[in-house]
Every structure is written in structure tokens, then in C-alpha cells.
Wavefront OBJ file of the C-alpha trace (Angstrom):
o trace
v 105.253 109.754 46.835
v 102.321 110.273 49.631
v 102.894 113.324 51.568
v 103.550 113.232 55.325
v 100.519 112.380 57.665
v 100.311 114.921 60.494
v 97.473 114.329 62.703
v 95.987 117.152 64.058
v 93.176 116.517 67.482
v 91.036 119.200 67.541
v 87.566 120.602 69.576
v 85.455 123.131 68.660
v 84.630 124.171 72.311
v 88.079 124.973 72.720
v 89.181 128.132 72.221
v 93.171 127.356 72.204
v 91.809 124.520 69.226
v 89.899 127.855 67.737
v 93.139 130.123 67.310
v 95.752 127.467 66.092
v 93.206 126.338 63.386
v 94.976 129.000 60.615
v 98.656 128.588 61.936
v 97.577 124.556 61.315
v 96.121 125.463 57.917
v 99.902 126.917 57.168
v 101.191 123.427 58.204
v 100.216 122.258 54.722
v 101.693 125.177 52.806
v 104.763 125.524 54.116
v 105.463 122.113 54.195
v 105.046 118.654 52.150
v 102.651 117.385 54.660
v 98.865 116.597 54.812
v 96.988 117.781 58.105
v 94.488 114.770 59.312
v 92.011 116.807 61.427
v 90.128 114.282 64.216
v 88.026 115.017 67.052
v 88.558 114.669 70.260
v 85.475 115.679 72.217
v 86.971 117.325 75.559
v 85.591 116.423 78.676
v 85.638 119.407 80.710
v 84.115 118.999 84.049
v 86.973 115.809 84.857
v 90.123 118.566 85.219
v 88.401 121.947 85.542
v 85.461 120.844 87.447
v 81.719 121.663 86.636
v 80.491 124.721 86.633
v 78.443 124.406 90.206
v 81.274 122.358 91.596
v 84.891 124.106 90.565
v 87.220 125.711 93.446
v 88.767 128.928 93.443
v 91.685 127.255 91.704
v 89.779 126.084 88.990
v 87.791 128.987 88.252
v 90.874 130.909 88.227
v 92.554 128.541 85.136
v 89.494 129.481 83.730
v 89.500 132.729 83.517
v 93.137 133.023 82.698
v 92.806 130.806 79.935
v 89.722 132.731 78.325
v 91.711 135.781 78.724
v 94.943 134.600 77.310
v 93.038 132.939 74.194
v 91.411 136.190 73.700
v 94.805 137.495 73.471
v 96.023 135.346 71.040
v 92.712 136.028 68.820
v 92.910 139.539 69.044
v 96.500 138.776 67.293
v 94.918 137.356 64.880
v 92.090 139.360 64.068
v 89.660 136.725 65.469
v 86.571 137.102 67.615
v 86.264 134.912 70.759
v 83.364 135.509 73.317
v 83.838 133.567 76.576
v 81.223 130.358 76.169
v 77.746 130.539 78.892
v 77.961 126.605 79.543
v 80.191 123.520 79.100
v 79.226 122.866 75.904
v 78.452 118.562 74.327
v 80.675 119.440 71.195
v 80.563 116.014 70.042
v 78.003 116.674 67.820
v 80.273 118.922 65.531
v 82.987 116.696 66.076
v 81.107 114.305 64.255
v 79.864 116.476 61.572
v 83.777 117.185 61.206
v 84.209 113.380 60.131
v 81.446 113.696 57.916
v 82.602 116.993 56.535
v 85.965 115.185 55.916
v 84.255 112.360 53.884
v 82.184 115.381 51.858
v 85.564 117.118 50.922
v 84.154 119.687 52.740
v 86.402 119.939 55.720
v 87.349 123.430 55.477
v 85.016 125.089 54.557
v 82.571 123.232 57.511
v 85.760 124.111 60.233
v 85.955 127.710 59.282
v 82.271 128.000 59.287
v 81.581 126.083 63.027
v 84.602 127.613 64.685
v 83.719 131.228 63.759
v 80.559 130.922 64.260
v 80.256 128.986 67.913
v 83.125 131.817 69.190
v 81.020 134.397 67.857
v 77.625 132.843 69.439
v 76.044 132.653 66.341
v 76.082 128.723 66.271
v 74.405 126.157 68.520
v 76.613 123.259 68.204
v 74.424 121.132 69.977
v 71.681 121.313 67.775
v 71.993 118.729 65.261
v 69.597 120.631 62.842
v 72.017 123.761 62.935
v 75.254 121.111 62.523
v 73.046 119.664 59.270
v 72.557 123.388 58.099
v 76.772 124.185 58.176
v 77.326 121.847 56.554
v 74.799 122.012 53.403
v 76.042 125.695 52.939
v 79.823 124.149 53.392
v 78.595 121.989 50.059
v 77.922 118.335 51.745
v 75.095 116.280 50.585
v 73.584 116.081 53.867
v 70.781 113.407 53.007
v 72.292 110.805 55.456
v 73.695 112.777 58.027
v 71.340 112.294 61.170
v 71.843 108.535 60.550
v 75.429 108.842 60.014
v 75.174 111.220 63.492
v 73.302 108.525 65.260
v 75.021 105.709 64.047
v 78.660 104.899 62.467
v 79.882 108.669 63.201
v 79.350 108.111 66.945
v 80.642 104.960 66.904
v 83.775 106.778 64.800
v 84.156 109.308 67.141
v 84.301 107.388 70.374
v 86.483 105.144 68.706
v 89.160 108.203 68.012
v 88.443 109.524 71.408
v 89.593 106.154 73.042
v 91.969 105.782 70.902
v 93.730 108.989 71.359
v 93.666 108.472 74.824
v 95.814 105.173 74.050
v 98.347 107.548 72.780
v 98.789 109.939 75.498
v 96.452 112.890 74.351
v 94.967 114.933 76.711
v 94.078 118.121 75.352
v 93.673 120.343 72.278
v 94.570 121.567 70.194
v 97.153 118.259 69.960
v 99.232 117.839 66.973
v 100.967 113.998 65.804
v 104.125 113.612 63.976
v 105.672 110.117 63.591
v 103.481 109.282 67.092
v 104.981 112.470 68.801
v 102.859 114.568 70.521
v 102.627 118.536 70.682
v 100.400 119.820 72.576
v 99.193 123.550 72.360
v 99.171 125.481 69.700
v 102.271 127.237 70.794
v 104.276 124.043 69.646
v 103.562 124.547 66.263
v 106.647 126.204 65.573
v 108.561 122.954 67.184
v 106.676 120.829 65.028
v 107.888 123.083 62.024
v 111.328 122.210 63.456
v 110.777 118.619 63.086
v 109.280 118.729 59.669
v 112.398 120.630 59.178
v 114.460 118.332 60.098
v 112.944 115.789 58.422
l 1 2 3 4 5 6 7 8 9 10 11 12 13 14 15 16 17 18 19 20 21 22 23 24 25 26 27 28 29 30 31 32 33 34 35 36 37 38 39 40 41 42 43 44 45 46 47 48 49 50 51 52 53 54 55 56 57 58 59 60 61 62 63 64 65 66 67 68 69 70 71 72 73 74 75 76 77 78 79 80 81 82 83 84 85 86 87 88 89 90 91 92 93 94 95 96 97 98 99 100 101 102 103 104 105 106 107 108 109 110 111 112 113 114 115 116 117 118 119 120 121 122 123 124 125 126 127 128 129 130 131 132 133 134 135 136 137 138 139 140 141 142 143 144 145 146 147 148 149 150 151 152 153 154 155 156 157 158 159 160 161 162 163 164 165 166 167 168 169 170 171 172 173 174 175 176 177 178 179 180 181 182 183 184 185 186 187 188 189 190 191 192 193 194 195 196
């Protein structure tokens, strides 16, 4: 019997994605279920404004949310800087898909969130992307073509597609096509999986 799909929409600009990537790990050993990791490529600027243009309400979300990730990090013996620009994650996002089709998923997320919240990866250098993921154990020979070609086509596809369903943030977990959003809802998600 095929274990339970639970779909899990992640971002590696997002630092809430960053610190519910173990407690999603845990999903899978805790419970007869198999985590599907997709991207979904935020699009800051459209609810928290750019960063030229954002109000005194904005800025303020901002800074409470860097400060309460931080929190939640610290819990977890993570290291978060605050990010210097909106970052294009897309790139990673796609070399997430093609990490997934390597076998190398893990090893690849570990690798690009630690390293982005740490400032010690440019994730939108495609050349640095290519480099994670040969030393996550991917033969990388088609990558910048799978980049350029069916991986952005995949990941816009997901994008719009989650969208269809009613995602709007990360990190969002799926379970029978209900959403939880945050990674404080993991433990309600547990009690569905429970239940189930």
C-alpha cells in the first residue's frame, strides 16, 4: 500500500518556510506519510510592498516577522540573518524540482536553506544553484537547460496551480486538498494524520 501524499509548498526566501523545514522532515517519521516538497516562488512586493514603496504598516509586518522567525530559529538552534533585498528565489525553486528528480532533495534543501539564511549562498546565481547541487550528489550536466526550459515551465505551472487551490503563503502544507498554512499548524496536521 502507497503511503499518504502530503504536499508540502515551500520558498527558500522565506524564513517561516526555513524553520518548519525539520518539524516537516518529522512528518515522515512519525507518520506513514510521504512529504511532496513543491515550490512556490513568493511574490513579495504584491502584499508587503517593495522595498522603496512599503508604508509604515508594512515595514512594521516586516520587522515583526524577521524577529519572530528569529525566535523560532533560535529554538531550534538555527541561524537566520534578516535578507538585504527581495530576493528572485525561483531559481532554487527550480533546482528543488531537479534535486527531487536526482534523489537528492534533502540533501540540496538542507544545503540552500542553511546556507541563503546564513548569507553564504546567492540563490540567484544559477552557477552557485548548479554548484549545491553537484556537492548534494546530482548529475548536473543538464541543469541550465532544464533551468531555462521544462523546470520553468514546471515551476510556473505549480505556482498557478497552487494558486487554483487557495495557497497563498509558505510554508503551506496539503492533506486530502486541505490547507495549513504556517508552520505552526503542523501539529493540527499531526491531528489529522491522527485521525486518519
Amino acid at each position: 500500500m502507497s503511503k499518504r501524499e502530503v504536499v508540502l509548498y515551500t520558498d527558500y526566501k522565506s524564513p517561516y518556510a526555513f524553520v518548519a523545514k525539520d518539524p516537516a522532515y518529522e512528518l515522515e517519521d512519525q507518520f506513514d506519510v510521504r512529504l511532496k516538497w513543491l515550490p512556490y516562488t513568493l511574490n513579495i512586493p504584491s502584499y508587503l510592498g517593495s522595498v522603496e514603496g512599503r508604508n509604515e504598516h508594512q515595514w512594521r509586518r516586516v520587522r515583526y516577522a524577521y524577529m519572530d522567525a528569529r525566535r523560532v530559529a533560535k529554538r531550534a538552534g538555527l541561524t537566520l540573518y534578516g535578507t538585504k533585498k527581495i530576493y528572485d528565489s525561483s531559481l532554487a525553486n527550480i533546482g528543488l524540482l531537479y534535486a527531487d528528480r536526482a534523489d537528492v532533495l534533502r540533501p540540496y534543501n538542507d544545503m540552500v536553506f542553511e546556507r541563503f539564511w546564513k548569507h553564504e549562498l546567492e540563490i540567484e546565481d544559477r552557477h552557485a544553484i548548479r554548484s549545491v547541487l553537484e556537492e548534494a550528489g546530482a548529475d548536473t550536466e543538464g541543469f541550465f537547460e532544464f533551468l531555462d526550459g521544462e523546470g520553468r515551465r514546471e515551476h510556473d505551472r505549480i505556482r498557478q496551480e497552487a494558486h487554483e487551490m487557495g495557497v497563498f503563503g509558505v510554508p503551506t502544507f496539503v492533506l486530502d486538498g486541505e490547507l495549513f498554512w504556517g508552520g505552526e499548524r503542523i501539529d493540527l496536521l499531526k491531528e489529522r494524520l491522527r485521525e486518519a
